[in-house]
C-alpha positions in Angstrom: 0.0 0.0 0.0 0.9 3.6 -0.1 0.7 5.9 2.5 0.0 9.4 2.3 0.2 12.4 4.9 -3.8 14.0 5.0 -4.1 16.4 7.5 -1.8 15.6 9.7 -2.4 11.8 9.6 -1.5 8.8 7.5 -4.0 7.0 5.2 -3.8 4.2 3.5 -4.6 4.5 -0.7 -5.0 2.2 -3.6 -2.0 0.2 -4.7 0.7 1.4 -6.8 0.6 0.5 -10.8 3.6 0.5 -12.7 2.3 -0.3 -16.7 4.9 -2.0 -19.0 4.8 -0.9 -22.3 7.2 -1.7 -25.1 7.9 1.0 -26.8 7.7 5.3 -25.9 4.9 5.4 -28.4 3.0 3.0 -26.2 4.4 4.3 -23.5 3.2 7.7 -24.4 -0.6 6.5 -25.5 -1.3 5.0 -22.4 0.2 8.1 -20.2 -2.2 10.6 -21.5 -5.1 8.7 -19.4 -3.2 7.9 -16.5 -1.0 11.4 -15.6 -1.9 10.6 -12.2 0.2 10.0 -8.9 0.9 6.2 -8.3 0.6 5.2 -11.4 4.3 4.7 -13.5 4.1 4.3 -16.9 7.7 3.1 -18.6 8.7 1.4 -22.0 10.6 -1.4 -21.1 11.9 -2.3 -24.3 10.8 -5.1 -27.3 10.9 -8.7 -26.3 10.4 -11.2 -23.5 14.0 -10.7 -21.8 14.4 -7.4 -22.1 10.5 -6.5 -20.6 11.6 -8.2 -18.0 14.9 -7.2 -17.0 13.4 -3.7 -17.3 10.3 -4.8 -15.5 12.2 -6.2 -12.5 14.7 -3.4 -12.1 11.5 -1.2 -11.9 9.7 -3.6 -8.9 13.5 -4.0 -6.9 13.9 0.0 -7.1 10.6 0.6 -6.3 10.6 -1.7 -3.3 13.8 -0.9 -2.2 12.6 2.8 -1.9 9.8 1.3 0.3 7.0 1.9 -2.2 6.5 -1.3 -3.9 3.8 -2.1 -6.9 0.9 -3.6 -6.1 0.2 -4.5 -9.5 2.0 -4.8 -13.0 0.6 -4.1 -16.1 1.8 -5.0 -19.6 0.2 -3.3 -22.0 0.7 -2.0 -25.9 -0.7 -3.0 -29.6 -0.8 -6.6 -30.7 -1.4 -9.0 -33.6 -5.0 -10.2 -33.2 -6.3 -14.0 -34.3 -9.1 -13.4 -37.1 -12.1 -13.1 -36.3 -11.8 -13.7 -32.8 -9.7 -10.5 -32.2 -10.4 -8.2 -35.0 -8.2 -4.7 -36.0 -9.2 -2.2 -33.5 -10.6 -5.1 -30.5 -9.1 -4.8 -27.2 -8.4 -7.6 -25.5 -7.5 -8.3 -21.9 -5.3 -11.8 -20.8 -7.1 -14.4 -18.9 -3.7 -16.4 -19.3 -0.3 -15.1 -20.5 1.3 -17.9 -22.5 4.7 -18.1 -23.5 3.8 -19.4 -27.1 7.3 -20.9 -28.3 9.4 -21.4 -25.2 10.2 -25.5 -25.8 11.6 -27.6 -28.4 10.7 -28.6 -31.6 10.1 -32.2 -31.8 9.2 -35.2 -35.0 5.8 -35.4 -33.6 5.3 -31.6 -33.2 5.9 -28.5 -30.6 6.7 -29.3 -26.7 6.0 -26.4 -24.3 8.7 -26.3 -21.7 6.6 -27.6 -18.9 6.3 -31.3 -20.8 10.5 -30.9 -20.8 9.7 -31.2 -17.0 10.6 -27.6 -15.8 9.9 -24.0 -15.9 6.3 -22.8 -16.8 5.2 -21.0 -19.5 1.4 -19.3 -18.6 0.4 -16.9 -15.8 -3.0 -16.0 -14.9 -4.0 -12.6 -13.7 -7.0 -12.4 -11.4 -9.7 -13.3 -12.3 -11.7 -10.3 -10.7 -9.5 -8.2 -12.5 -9.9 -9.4 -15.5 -13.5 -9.3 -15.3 -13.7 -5.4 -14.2 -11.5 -4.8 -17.1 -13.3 -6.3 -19.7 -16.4 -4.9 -18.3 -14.9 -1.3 -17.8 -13.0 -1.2 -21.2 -15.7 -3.8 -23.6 -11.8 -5.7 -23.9 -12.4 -9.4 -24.8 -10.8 -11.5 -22.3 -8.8 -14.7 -23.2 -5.2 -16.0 -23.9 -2.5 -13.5 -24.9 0.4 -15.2 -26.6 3.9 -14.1 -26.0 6.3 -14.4 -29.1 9.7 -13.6 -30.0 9.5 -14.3 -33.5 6.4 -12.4 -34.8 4.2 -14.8 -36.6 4.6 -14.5 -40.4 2.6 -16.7 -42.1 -0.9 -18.5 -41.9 0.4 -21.8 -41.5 2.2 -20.6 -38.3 -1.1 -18.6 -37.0 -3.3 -21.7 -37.9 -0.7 -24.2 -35.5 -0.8 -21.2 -32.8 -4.2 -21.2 -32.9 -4.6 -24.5 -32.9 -2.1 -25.1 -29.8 -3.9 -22.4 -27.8 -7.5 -22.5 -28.6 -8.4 -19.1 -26.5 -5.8 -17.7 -27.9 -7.0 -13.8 -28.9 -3.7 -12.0 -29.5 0.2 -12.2 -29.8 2.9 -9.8 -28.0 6.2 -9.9 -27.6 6.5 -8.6 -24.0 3.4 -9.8 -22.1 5.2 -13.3 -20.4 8.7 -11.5 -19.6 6.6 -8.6 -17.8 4.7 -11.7 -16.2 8.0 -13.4 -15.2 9.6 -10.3 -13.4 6.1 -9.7 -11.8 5.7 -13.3 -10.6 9.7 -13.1 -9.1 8.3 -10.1 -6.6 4.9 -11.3 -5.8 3.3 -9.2 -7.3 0.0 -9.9 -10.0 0.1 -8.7 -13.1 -2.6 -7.9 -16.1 -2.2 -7.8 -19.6 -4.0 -5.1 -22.1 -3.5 -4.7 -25.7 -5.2 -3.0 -28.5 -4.9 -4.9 -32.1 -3.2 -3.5 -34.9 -2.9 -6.1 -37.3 -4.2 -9.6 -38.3 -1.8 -12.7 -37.0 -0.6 -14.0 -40.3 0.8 -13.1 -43.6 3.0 -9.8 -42.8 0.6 -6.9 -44.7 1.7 -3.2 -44.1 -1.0 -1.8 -45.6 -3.6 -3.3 -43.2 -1.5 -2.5 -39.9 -3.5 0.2 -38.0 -1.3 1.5 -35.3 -1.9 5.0 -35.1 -5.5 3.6 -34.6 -4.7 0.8 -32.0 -2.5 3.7 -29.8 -5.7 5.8 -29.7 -7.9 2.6 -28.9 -4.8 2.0 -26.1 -5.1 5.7 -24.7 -9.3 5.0 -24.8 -9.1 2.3 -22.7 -6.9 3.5 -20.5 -8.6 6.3 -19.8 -12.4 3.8 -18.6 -9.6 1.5 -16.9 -8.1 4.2 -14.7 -10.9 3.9 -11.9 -10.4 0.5 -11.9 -6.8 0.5 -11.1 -7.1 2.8 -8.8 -10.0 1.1 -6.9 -8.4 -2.0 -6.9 -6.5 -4.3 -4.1 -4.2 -6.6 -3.2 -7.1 -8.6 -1.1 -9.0 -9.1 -5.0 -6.4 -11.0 -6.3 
């Protein structure tokens, strides 16, 4: 929690939100709805390892300075699966799967967890995730975490068909979810879609309208963040 002097006394206020974002132009989007104290907004860089090396130096400094997060949230644009997540849907992460950390194998794709360690999915709360999607209209299911961005329908058809929920793919989502998960701390995953999952086609990427659609969202979600704590997880 954070404490702040009111008259003379402490009081206790919602938990501190730090939002991951990859890049300043995310970064920027979703800080025009949440200029507000206790909530950090940072771009913590492209990819799983470096979101969460950036992530996790943010939650150490932060609770070394005695104000830790309460929550992390990744957040940014993303690919969306056709027609589930359509250009311009939001979508919010009922899971955050790692889609391709494992091995190859004859008979197919093996997730890291059948190698018989690490995990690859975290879950943000389930309240959460319901006042989101009703606060925002985001469509809640599985956001993939890449770090090769899918490139062709045969490769979105086999992601699909691994991860049936499966709405949208990242690149930053399970690395912000790793560093989150080292401190404690839950974390929630946002995106706004830019483009289809498939073929790569410039002409139908729509990011200057997925970083409005970002700032948007942001903007209904504020209350939410603010209202929200550790004993809803």
């Amino acid at each position: 929690m954070v404490l702040q002097a009111q008259e003379g006394q402490l009081t206790t206020s919602a938990v501190r939100v730090l939002v991951a974002t990859a890049v300043p132009a995310e970064r920027d989007a979703v800080a025009q709805a949440l200029a507000r104290p206790g909530i950090d907004v940072i771009a913590a860089g492209v990819g799983p390892a470096l979101a969460a090396a950036s992530t996790a130096t943010a939650l150490t400094t932060a609770a070394l300075d005695g104000a830790p997060y309460g929550l992390v949230v990744s957040a940014g644009i993303a690919g969306g699966f056709a027609p589930h997540a359509p250009v311009g849907a939001l979508v919010v992460a009922a899971e955050i799967t790692a889609a391709d950390l494992g091995a190859e194998t004859p008979d197919g794709f093996l997730p890291v967890t059948e190698l018989g360690f690490g995990t690859v999915t975290h879950r943000p709360p389930e309240a959460l995730v319901r006042e989101v999607a009703a606060a925002t209209g985001a469509r809640p299911g599985a956001i993939l975490t890449v770090s090769t961005v899918t490139g062709s329908a045969v490769r979105a058809a086999q992601l699909r068909e691994r991860h049936p929920t499966a709405l949208a793919e990242a690149m930053e989502g399970f690395g912000v979810a790793e560093a989150a998960a080292a401190h404690r701390t839950p974390v929630l995953e946002l995106r706004a879609v830019s483009n289809p999952v498939g073929p790569r086609d410039r002409a139908a990427w729509r990011i200057g309208d997925a970083l409005a659609a970002l700032t948007e969202a942001f903007g209904k979600l504020a209350p939410v963040l603010e209202g929200w704590h550790p004993h809803d997880r």
